[in-house]
N, CA and C atoms of all chains as a GROMACS GRO file, in nm:
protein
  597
    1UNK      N    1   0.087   2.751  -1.924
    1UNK     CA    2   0.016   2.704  -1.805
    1UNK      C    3   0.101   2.731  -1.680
    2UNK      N    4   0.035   2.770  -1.589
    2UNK     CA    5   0.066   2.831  -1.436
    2UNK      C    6   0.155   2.681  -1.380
    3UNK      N    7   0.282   2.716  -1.347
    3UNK     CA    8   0.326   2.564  -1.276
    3UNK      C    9   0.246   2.586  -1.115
    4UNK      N   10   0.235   2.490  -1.071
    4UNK     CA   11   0.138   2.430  -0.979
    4UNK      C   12   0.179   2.357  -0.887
    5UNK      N   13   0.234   2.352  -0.739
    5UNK     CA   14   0.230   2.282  -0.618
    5UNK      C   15   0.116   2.287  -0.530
    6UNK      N   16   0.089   2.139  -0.552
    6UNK     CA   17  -0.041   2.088  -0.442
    6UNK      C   18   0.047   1.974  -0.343
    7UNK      N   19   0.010   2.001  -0.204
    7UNK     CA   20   0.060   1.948  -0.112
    7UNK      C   21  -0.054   1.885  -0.045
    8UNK      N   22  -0.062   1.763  -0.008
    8UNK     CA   23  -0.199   1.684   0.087
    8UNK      C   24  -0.113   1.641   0.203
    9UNK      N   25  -0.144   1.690   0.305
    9UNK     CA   26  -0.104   1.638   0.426
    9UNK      C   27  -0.215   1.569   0.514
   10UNK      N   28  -0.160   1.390   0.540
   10UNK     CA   29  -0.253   1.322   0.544
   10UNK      C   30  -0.254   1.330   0.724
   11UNK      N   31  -0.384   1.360   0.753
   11UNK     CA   32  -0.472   1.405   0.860
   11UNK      C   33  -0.436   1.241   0.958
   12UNK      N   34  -0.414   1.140   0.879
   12UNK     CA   35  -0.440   0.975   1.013
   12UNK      C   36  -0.294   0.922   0.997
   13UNK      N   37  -0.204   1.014   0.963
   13UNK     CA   38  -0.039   0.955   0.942
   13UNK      C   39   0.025   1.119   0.981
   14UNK      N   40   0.030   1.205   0.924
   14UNK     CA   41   0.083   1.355   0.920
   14UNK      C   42   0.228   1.350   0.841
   15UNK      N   43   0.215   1.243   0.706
   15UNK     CA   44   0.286   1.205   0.652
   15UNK      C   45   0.242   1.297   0.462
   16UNK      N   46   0.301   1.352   0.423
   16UNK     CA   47   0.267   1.425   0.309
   16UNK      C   48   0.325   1.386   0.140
   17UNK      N   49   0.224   1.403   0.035
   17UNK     CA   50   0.261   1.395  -0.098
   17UNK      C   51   0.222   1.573  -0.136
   18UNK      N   52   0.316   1.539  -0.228
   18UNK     CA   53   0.327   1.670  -0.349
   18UNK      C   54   0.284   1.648  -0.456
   19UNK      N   55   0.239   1.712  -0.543
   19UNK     CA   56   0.168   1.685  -0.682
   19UNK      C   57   0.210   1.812  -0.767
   20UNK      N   58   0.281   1.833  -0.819
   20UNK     CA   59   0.342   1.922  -0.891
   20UNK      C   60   0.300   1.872  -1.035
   21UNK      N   61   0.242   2.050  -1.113
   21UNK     CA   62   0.156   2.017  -1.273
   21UNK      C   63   0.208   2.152  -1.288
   22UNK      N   64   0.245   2.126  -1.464
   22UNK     CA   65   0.289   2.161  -1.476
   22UNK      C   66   0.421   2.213  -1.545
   23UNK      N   67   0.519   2.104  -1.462
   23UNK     CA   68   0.682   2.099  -1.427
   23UNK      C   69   0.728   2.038  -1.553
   24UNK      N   70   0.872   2.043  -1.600
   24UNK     CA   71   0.930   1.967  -1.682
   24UNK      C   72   1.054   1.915  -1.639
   25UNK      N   73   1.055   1.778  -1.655
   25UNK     CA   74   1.221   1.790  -1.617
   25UNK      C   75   1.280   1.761  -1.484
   26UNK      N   76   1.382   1.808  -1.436
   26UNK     CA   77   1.430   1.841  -1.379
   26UNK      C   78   1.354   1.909  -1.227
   27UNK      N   79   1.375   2.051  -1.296
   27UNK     CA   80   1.322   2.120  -1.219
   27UNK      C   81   1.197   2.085  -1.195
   28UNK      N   82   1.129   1.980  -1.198
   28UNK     CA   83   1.019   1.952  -1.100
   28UNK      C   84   1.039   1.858  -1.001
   29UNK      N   85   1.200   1.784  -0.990
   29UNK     CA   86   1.240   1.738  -0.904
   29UNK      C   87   1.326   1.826  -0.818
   30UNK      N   88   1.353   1.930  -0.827
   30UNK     CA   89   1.398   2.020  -0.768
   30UNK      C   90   1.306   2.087  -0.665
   31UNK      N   91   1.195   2.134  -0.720
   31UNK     CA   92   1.103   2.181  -0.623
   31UNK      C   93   1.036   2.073  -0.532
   32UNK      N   94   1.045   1.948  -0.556
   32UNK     CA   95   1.000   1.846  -0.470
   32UNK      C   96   1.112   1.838  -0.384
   33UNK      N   97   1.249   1.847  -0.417
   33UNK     CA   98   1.323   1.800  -0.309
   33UNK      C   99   1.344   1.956  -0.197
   34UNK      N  100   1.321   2.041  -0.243
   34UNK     CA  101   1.307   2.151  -0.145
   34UNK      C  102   1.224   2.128  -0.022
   35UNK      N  103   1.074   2.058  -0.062
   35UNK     CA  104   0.977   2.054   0.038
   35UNK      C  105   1.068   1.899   0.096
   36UNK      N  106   1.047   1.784   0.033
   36UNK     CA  107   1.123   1.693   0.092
   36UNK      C  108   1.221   1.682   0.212
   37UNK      N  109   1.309   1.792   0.174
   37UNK     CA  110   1.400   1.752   0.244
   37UNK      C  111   1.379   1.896   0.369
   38UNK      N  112   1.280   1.955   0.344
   38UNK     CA  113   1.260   2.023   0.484
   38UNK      C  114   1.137   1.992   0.600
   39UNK      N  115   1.058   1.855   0.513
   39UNK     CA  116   0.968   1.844   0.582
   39UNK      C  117   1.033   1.710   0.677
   40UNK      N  118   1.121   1.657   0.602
   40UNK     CA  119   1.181   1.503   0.635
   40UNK      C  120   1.267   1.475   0.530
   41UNK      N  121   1.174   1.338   0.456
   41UNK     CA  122   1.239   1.286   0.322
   41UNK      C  123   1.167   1.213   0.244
   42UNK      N  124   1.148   1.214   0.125
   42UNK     CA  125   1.109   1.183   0.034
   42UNK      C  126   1.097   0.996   0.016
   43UNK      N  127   1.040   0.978   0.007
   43UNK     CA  128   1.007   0.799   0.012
   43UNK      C  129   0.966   0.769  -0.095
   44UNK      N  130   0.912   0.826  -0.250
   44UNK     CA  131   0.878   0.785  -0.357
   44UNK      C  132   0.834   0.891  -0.421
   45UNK      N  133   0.853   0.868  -0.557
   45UNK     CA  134   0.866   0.947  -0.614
   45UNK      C  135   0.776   0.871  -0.734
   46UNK      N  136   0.656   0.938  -0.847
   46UNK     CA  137   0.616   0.899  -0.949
   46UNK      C  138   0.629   1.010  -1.035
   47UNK      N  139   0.679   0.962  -1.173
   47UNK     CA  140   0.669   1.092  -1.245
   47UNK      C  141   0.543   1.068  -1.355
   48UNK      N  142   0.462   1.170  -1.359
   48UNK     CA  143   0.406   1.167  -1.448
   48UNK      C  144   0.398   1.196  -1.624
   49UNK      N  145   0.291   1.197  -1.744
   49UNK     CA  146   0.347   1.256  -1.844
   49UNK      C  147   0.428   1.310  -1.887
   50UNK      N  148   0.367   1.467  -1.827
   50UNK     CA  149   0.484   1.603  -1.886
   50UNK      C  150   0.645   1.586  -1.840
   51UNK      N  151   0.663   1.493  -1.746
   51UNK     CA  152   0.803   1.481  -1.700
   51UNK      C  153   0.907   1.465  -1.820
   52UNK      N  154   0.844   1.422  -1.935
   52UNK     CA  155   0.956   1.374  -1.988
   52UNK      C  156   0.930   1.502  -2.136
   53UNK      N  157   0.848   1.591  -2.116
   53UNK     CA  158   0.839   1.692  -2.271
   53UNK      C  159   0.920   1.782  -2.236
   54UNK      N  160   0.900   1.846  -2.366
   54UNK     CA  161   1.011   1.974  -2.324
   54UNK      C  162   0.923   2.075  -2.264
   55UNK      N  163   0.991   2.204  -2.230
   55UNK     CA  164   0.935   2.294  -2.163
   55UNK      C  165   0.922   2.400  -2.278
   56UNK      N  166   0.734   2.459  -2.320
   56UNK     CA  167   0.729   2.522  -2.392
   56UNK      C  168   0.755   2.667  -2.319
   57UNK      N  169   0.826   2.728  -2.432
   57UNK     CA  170   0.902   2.840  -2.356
   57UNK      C  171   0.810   3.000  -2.416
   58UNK      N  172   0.732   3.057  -2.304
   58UNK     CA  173   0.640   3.121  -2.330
   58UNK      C  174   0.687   3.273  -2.322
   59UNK      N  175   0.824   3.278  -2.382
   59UNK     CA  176   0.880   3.392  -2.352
   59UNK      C  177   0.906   3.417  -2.545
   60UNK      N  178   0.885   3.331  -2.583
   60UNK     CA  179   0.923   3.382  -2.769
   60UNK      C  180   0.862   3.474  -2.781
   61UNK      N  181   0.926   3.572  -2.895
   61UNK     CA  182   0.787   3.678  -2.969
   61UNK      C  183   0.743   3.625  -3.080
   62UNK      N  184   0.638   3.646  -3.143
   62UNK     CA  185   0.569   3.623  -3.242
   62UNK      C  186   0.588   3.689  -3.329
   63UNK      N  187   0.618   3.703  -3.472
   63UNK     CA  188   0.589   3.794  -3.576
   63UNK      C  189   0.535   3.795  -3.712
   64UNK      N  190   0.022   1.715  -1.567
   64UNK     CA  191   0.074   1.653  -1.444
   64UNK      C  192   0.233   1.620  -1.466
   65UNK      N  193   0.304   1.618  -1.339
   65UNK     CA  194   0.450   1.589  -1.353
   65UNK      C  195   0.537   1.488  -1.294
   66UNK      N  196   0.473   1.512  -1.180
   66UNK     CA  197   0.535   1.391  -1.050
   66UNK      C  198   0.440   1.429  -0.925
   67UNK      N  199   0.476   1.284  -0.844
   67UNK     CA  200   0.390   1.284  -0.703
   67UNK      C  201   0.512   1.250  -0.618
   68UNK      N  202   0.534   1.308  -0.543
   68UNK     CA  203   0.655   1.260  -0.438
   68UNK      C  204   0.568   1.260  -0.348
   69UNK      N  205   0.605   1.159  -0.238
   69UNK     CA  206   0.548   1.069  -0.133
   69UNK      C  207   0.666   1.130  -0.062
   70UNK      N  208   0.642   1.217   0.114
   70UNK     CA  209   0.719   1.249   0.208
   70UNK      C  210   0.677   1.205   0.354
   71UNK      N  211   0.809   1.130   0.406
   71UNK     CA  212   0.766   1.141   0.528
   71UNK      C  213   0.842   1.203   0.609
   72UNK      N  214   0.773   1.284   0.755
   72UNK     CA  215   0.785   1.389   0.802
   72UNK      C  216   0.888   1.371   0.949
   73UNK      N  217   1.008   1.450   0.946
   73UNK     CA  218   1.048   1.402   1.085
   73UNK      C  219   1.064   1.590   1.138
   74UNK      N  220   1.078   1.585   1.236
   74UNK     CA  221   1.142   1.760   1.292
   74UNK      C  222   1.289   1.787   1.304
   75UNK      N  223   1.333   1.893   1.237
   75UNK     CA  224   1.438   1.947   1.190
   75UNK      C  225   1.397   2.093   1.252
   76UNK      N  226   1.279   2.166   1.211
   76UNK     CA  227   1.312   2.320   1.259
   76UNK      C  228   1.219   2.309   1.334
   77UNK      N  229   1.308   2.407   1.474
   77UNK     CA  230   1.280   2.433   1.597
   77UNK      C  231   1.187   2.543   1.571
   78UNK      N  232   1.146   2.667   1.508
   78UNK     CA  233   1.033   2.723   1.482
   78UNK      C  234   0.915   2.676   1.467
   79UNK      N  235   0.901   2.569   1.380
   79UNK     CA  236   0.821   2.509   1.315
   79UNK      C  237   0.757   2.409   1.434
   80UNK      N  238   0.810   2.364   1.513
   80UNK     CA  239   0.825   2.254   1.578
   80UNK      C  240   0.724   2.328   1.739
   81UNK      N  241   0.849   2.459   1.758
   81UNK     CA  242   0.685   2.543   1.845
   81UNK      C  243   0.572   2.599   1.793
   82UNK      N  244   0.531   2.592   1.678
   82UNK     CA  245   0.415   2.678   1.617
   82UNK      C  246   0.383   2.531   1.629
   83UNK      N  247   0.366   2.453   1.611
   83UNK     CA  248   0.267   2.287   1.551
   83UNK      C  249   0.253   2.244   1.748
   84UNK      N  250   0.368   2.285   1.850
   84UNK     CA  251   0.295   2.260   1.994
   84UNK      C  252   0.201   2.347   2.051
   85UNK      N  253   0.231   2.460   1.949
   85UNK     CA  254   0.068   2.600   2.022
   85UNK      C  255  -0.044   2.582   1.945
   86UNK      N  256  -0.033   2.493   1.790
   86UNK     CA  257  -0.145   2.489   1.766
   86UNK      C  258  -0.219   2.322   1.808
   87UNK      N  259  -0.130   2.282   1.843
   87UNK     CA  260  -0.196   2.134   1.974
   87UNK      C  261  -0.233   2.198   2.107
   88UNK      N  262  -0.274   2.304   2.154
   88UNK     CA  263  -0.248   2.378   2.252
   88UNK      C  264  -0.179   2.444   2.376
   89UNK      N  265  -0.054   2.440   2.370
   89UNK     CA  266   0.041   2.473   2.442
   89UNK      C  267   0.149   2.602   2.404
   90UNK      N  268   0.052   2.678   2.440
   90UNK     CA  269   0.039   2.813   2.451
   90UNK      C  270   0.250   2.937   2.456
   91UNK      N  271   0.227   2.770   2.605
   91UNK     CA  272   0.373   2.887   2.654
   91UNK      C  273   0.502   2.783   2.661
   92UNK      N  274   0.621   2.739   2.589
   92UNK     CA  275   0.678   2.674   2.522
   92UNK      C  276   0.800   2.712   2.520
   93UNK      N  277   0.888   2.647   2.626
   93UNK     CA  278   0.997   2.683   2.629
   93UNK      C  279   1.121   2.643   2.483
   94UNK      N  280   1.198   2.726   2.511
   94UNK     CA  281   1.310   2.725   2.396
   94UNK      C  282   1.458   2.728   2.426
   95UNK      N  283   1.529   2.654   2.432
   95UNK     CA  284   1.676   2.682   2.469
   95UNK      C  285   1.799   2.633   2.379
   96UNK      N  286   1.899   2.728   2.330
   96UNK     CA  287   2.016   2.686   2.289
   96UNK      C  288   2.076   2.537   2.324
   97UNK      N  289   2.087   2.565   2.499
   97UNK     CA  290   2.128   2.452   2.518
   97UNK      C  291   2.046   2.342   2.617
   98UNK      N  292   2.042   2.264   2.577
   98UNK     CA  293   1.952   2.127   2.656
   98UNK      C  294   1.914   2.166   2.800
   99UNK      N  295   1.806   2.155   2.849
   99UNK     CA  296   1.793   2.168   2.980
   99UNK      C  297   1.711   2.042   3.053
  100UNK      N  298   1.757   2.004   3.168
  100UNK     CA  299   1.673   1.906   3.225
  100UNK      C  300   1.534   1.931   3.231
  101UNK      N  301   1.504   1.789   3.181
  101UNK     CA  302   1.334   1.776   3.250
  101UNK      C  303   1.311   1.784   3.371
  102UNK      N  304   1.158   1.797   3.391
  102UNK     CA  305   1.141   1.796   3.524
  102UNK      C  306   1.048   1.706   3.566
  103UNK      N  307   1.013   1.592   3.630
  103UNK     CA  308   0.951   1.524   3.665
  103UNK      C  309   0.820   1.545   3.754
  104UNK      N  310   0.714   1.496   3.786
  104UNK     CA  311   0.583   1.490   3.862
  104UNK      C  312   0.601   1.542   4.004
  105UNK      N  313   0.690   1.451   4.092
  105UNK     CA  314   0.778   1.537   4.193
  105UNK      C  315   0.856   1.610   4.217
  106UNK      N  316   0.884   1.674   4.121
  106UNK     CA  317   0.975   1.810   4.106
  106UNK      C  318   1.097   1.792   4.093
  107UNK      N  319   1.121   1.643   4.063
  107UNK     CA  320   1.307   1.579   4.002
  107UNK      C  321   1.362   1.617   3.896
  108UNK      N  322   1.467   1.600   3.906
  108UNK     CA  323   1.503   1.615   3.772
  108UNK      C  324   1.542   1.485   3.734
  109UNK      N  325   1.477   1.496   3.584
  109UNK     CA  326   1.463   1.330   3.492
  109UNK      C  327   1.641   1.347   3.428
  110UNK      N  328   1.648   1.232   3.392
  110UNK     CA  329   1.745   1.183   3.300
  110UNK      C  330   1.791   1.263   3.184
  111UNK      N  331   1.658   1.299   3.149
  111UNK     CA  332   1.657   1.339   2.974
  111UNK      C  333   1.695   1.537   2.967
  112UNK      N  334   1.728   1.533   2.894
  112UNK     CA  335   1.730   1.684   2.856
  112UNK      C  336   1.615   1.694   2.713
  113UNK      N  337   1.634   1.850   2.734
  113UNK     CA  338   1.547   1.898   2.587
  113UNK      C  339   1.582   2.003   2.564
  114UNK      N  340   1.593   2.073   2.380
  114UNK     CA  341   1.595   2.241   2.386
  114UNK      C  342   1.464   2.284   2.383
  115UNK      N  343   1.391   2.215   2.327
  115UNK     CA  344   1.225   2.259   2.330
  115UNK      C  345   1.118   2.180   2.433
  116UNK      N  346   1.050   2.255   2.545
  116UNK     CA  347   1.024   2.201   2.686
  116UNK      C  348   0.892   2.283   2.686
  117UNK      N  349   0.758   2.209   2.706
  117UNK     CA  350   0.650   2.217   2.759
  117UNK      C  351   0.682   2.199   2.864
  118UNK      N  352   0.664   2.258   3.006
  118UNK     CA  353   0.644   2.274   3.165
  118UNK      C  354   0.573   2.174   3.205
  119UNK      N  355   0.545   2.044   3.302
  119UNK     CA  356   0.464   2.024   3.356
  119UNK      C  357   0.328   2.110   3.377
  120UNK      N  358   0.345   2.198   3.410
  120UNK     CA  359   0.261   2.283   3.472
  120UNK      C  360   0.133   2.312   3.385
  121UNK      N  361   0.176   2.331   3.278
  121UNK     CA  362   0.130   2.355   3.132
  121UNK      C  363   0.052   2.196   3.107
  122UNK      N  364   0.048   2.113   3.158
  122UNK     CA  365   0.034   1.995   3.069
  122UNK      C  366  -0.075   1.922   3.176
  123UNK      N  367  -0.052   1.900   3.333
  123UNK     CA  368  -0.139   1.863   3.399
  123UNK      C  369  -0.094   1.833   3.524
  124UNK      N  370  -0.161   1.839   3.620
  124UNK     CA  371  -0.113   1.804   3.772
  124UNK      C  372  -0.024   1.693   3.821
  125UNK      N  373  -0.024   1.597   3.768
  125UNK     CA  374   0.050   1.439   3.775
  125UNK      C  375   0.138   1.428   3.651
  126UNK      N  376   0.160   1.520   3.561
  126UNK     CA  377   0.251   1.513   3.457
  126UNK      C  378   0.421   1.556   3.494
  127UNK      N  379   0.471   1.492   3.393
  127UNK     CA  380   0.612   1.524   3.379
  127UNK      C  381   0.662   1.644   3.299
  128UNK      N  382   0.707   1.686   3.243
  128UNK     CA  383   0.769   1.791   3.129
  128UNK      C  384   0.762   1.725   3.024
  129UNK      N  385   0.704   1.764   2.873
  129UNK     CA  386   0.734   1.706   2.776
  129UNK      C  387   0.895   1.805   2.719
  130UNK      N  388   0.953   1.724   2.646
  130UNK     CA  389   1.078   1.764   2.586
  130UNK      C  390   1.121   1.719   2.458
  131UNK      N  391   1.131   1.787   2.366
  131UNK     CA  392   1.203   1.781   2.246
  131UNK      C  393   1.342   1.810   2.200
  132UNK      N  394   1.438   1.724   2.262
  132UNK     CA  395   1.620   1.734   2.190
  132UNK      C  396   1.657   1.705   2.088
  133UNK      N  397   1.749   1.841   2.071
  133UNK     CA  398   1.809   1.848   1.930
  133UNK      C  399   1.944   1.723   1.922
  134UNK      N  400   1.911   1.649   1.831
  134UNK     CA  401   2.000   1.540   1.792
  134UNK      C  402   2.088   1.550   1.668
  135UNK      N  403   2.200   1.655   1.708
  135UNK     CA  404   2.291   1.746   1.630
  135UNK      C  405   2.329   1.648   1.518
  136UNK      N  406   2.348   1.507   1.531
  136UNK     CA  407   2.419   1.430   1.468
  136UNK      C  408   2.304   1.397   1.315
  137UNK      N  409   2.188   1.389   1.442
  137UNK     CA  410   2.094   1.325   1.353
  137UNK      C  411   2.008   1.445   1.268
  138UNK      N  412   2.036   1.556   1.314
  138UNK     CA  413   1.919   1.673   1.266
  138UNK      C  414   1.859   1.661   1.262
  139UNK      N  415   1.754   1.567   1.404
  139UNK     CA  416   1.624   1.623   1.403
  139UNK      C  417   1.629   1.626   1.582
  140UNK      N  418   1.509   1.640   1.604
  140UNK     CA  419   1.434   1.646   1.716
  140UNK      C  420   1.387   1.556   1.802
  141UNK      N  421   1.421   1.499   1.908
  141UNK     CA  422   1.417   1.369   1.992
  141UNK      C  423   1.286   1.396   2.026
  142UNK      N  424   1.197   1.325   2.095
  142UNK     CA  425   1.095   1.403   2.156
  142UNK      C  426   1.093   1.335   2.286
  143UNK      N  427   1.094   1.334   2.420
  143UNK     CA  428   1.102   1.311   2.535
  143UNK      C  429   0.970   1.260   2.595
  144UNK      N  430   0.884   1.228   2.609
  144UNK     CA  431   0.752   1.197   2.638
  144UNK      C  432   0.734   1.075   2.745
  145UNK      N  433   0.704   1.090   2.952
  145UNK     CA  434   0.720   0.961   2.981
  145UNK      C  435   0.595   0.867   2.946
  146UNK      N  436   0.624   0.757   2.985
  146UNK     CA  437   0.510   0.695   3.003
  146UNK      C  438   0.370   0.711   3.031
  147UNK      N  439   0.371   0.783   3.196
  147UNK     CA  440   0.266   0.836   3.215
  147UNK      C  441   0.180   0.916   3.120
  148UNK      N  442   0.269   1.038   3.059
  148UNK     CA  443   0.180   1.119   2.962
  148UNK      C  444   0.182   1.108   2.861
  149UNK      N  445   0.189   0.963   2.802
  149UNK     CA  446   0.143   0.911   2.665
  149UNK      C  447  -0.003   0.858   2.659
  150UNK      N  448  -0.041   0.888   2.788
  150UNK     CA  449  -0.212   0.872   2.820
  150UNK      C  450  -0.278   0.956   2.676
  151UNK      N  451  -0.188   1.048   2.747
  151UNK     CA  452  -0.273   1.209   2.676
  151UNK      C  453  -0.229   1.243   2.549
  152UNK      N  454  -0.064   1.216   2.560
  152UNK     CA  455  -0.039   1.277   2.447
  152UNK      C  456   0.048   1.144   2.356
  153UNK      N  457  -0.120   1.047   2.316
  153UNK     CA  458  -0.114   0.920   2.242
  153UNK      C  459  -0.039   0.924   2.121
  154UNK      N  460  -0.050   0.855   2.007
  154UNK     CA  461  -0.019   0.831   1.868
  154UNK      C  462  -0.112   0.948   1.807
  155UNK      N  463  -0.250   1.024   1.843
  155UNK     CA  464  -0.367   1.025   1.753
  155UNK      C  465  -0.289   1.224   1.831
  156UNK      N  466  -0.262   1.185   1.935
  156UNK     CA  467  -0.198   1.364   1.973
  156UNK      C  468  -0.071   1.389   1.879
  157UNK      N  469   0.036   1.292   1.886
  157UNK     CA  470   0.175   1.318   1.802
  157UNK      C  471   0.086   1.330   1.630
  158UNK      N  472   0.023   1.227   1.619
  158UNK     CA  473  -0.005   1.278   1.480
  158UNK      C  474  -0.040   1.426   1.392
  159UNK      N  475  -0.143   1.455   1.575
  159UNK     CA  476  -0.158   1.599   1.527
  159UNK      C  477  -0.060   1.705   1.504
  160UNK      N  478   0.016   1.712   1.620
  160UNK     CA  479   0.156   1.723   1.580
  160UNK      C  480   0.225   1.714   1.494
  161UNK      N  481   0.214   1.646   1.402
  161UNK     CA  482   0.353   1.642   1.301
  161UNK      C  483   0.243   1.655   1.160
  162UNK      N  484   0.130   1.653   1.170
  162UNK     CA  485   0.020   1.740   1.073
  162UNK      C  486   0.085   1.917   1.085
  163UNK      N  487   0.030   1.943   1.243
  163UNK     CA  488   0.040   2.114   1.181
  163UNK      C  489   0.211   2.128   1.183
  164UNK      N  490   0.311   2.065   1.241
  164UNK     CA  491   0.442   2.097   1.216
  164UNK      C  492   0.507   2.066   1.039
  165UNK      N  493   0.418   1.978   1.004
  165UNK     CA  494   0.430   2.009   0.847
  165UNK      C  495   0.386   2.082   0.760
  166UNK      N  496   0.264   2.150   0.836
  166UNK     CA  497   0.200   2.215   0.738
  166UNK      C  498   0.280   2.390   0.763
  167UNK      N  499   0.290   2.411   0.871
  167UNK     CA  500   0.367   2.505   0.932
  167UNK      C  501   0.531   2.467   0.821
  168UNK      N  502   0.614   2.369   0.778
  168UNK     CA  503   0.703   2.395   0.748
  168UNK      C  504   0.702   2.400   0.589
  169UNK      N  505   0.603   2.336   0.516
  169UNK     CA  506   0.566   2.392   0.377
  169UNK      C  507   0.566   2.508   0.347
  170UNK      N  508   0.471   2.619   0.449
  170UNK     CA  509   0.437   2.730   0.433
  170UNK      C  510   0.569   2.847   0.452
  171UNK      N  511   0.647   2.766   0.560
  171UNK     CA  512   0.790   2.850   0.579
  171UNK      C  513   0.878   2.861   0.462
  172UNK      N  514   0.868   2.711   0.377
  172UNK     CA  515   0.926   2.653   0.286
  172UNK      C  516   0.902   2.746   0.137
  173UNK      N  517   0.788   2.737   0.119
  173UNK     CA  518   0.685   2.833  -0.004
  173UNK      C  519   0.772   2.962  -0.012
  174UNK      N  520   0.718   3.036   0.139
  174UNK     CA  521   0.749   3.164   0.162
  174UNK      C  522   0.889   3.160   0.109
  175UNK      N  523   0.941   3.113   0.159
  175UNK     CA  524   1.129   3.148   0.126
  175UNK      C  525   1.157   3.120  -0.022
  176UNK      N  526   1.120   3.078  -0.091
  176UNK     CA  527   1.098   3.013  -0.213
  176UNK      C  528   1.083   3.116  -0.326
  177UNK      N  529   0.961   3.197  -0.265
  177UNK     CA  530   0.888   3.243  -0.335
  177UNK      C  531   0.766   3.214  -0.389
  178UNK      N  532   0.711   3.085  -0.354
  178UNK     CA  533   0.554   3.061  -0.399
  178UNK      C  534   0.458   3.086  -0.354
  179UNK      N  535   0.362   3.132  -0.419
  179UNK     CA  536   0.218   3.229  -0.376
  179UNK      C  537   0.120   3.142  -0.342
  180UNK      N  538   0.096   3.156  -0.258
  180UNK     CA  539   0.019   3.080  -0.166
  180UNK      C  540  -0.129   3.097  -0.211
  181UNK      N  541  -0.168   2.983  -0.257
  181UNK     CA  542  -0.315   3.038  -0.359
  181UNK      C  543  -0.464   2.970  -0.254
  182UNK      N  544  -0.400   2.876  -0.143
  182UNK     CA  545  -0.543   2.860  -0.029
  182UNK      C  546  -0.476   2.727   0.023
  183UNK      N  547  -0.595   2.685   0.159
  183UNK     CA  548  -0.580   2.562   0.206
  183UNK      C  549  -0.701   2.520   0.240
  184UNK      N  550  -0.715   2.367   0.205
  184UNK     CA  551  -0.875   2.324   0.282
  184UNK      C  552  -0.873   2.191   0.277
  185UNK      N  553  -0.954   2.145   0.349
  185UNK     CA  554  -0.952   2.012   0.437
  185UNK      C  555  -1.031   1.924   0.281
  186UNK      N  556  -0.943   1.785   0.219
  186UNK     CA  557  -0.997   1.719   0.140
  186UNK      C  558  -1.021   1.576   0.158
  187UNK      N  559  -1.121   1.509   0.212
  187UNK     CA  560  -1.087   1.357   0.250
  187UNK      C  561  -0.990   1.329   0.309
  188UNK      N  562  -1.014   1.385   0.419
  188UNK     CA  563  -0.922   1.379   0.517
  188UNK      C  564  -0.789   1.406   0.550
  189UNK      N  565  -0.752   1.520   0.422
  189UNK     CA  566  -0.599   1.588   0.416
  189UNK      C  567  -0.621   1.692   0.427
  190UNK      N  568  -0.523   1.779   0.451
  190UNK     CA  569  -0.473   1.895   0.453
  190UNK      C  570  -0.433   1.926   0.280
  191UNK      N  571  -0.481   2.050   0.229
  191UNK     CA  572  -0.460   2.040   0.083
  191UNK      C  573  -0.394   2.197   0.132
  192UNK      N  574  -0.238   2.242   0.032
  192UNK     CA  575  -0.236   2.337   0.056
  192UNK      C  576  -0.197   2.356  -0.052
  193UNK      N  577  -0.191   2.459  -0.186
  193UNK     CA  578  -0.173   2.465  -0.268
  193UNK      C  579  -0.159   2.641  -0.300
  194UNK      N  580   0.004   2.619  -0.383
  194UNK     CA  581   0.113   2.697  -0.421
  194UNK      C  582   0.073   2.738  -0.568
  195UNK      N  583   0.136   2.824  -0.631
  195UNK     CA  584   0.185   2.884  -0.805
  195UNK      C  585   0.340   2.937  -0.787
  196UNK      N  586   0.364   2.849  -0.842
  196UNK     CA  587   0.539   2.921  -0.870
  196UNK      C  588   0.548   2.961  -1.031
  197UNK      N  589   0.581   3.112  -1.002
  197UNK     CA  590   0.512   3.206  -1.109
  197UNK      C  591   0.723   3.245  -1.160
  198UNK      N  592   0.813   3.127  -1.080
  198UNK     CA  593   0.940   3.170  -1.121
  198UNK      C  594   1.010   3.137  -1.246
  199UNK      N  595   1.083   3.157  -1.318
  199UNK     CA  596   1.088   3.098  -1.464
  199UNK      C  597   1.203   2.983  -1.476
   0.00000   0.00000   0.00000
């Protein structure tokens, strides 16, 4: 599955969430703190499901 | 799904910061290294400095200069605004403001990144802009 950044920037604040699908780990706090910390800063954080699986690695061969 | 990070937005880049005052409409937008005085309604010079300076002239007949200083310490952007022209440029104008100066710094953000920019469109009342990071 395609990893995925959705950004809503709220139109009556101009205050923004990220929704990252996808991600495992880590590195989906990584790509949040990129936007975070260039838009401002990060004020909360929820992790969802996949945060905590492993990352299926779609690079094996099959035989 | 993975995580939702909740951001709030202050100004840090001076690019970003004139693209989000031309798309509030202010076309011609000064820029300077170093701070320059405002200019006041009667042609004074105010108190305040700014590196990023809308003209009176630009803004309205009885107006002051709007100004945005860089607050080296703080890394961001002061914004200078008097009294008078908080008529105009209210809470519901800055908001707009710091809408397209965010959306303007995502997109700077993406780009440098590397994420492919797959569209944007207006959802209950947000700005939706949505990325694929195709990096491994």
């Amino acid at each position: 599955m395609a990893k995925e950044i959705i950004i809503e920037i709220d139109l009556t604040t101009g205050d923004q969430t990220v929704d990252l699908n996808n991600y495992h780990g880590k590195g989906c706090d990584a790509v949040a703190d990129v936007f975070g910390r260039a838009v401002g800063e990060t004020v909360k954080v929820t992790h969802k499901g996949e945060y905590n699986k492993p990352a299926v690695n779609t690079n094996l061969m099959r035989h | 799904m993975s995580a939702y990070h909740s951001q709030k937005t202050s100004y840090k880049d001076r690019d970003c910061l004139v693209a989000a005052l031309k798309a509030q409409g202010y076309h011609d937008v000064e820029v300077h290294d170093v701070a320059q005085s405002l200019i006041g309604y009667h042609a004074d010079m105010r108190n305040q400095k700014a590196n990023v300076i809308v003209r009176r002239s630009n803004v309205g007949s009885a107006s002051n200069d709007l100004g945005w200083e860089w607050d080296a310490k703080a890394g961001v952007f002061i914004e200078h605004i008097s009294d008078y022209d908080k008529g105009k440029h209210n809470s519901a104008w800055l908001t707009g403001l710091k809408c397209h100066y965010s959306e303007a710094v995502d997109m700077k953000t993406a780009k440098r990144n590397g994420f492919i920019f797959l569209g944007r469109k207006i959802v209950n009342g947000k700005v939706q802009l949505k990325f694929q990071d195709n990096r491994r």
